[in-house]
C-alpha positions in Angstrom: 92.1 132.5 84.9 91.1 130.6 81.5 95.4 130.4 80.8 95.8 128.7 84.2 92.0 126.5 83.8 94.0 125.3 80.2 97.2 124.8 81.7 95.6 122.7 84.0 93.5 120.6 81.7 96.7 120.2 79.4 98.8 118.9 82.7 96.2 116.5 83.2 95.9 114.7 80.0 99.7 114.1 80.6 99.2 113.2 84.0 96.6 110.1 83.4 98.9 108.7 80.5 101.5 108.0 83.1 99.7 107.5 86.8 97.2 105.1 88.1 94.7 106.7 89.8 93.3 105.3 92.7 89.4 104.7 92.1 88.6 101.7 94.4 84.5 101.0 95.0 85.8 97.4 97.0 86.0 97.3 100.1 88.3 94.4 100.1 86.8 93.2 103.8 89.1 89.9 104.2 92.2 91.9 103.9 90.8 94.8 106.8 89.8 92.0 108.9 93.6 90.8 108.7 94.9 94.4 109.7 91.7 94.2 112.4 93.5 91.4 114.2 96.8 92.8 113.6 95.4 95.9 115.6 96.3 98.3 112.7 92.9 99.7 111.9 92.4 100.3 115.8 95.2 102.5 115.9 95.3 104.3 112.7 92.7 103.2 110.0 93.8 106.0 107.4 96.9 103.5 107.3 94.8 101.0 106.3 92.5 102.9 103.9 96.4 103.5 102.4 97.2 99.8 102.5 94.1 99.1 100.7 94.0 101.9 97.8 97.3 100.6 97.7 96.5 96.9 96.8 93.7 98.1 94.5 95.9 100.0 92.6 98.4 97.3 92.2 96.1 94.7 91.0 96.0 96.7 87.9 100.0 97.3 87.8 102.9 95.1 87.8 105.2 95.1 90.7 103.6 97.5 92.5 105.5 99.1 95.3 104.8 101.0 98.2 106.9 104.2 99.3 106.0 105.5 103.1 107.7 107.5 105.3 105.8 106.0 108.0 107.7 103.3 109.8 106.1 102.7 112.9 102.6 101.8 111.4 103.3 100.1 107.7 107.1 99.9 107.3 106.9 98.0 110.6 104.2 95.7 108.8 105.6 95.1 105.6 105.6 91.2 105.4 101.9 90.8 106.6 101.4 93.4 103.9 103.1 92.1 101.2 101.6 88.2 102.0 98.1 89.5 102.0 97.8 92.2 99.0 98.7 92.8 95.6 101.9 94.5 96.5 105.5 93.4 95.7 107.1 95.5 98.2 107.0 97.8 100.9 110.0 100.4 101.3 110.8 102.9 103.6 111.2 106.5 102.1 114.6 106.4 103.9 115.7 103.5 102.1 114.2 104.4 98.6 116.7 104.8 96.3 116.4 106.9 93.2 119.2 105.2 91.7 
């Protein structure tokens, strides 16, 4: 159990020199409201939770971009997203190229 607890540890000191972790305390209100009228946060608001973290996160990285397999309720919304948040793009995990 200690191997694995160290192994663990070790991972995650890698881990935080290359990923942004998400730690938003804003609620960012203006930018829900938008996806309140847009009727996003009435029919799923985990999406928006996602669109928000999303937008936090990118405020403290360059070109951000947003990877989602789910079309119908933020691929489908990717230019009100992209004019209102700090992301540069929104891209469908279909479309995503590793290339």
């Amino acid at each position: 159990m200690r191997e694995t607890e160290s192994r663990c540890h070790e991972n995650f000191q890698h881990l935080v020199k290359l990923v942004t972790f998400c730690n938003r305390d804003q609620p960012y209100n203006e930018i829900y409201q938008i996806f309140k009228v847009d009727g996003l946060s009435e029919i799923d608001p985990f999406d928006v939770e996602i669109i928000l973290d999303a937008h936090h996160v990118g405020l403290q990285v360059k070109d951000m971009f947003l990877i989602t397999g789910d079309y119908k309720h933020i691929v489908s919304r990717k230019e009100i997203i992209k004019k209102n948040t700090s992301l540069k793009d929104v891209i469908g995990l279909g479309e995503f190229n590793f290339g």
